[in-house]
C-alpha positions as CSV (number, residue, x, y, z in Angstrom):
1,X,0.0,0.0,0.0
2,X,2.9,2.5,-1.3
3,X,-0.4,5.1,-1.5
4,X,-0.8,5.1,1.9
5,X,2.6,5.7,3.0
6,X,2.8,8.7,0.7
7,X,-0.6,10.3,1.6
8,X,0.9,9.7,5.3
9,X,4.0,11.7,4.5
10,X,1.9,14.3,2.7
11,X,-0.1,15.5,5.8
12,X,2.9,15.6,8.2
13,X,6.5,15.9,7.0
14,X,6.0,17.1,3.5
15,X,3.7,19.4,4.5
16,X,6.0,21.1,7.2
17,X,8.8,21.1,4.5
18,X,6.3,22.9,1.9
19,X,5.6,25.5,5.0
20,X,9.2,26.2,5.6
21,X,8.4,24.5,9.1
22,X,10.5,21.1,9.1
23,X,12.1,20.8,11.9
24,X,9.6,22.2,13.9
25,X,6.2,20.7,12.2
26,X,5.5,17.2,10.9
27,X,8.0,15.0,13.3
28,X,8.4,14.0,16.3
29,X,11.4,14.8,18.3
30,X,12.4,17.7,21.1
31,X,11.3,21.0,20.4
32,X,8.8,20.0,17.7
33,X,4.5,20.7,17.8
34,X,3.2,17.5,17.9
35,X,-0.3,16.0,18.1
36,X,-0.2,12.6,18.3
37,X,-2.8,9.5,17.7
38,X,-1.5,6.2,19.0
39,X,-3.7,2.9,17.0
40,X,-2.8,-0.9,17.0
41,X,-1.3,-1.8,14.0
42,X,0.2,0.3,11.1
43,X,-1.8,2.8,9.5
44,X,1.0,2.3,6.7
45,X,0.1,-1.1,6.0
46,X,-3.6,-1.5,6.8
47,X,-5.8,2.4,6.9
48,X,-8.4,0.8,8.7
49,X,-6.7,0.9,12.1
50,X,-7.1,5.1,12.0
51,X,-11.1,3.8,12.6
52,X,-10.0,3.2,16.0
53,X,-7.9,5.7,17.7
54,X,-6.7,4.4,21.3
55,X,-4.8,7.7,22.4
56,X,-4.8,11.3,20.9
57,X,-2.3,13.8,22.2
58,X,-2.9,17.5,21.6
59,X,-1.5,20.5,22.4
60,X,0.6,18.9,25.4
61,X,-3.0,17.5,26.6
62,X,-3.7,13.9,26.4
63,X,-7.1,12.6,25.4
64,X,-8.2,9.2,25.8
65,X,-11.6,7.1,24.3
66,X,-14.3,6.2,26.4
């Protein structure tokens, strides 16, 4: 599923680099605006995990399902 590794790159890393912001958008290491959504699996190999977020960090402010 090469399309969904590219469409994956295009919301967060690409995106930052097309701002001017990599470095400080689209990764995730010290000093960089994250928001985060933890799933099991890998949303690079199967999509359908993203239909059940476990764990969404925003802003420094976790949020967790019901």
């Amino acid at each position: 599923m090469k399309w969904v590794h590219g469409a994956t790159q295009c919301i967060t890393a690409a995106t930052a680099e097309a701002l001017g912001k990599d470095g400080a958008l689209g990764c995730l290491a010290v000093g960089c605006a994250a928001d985060i959504v933890a799933v099991e699996g890998d949303p690079l190999t199967d999509i359908t995990v993203l239909e059940a977020v476990n764990f969404v960090m925003k802003d420094g402010e976790v949020y967790q399902g019901e």
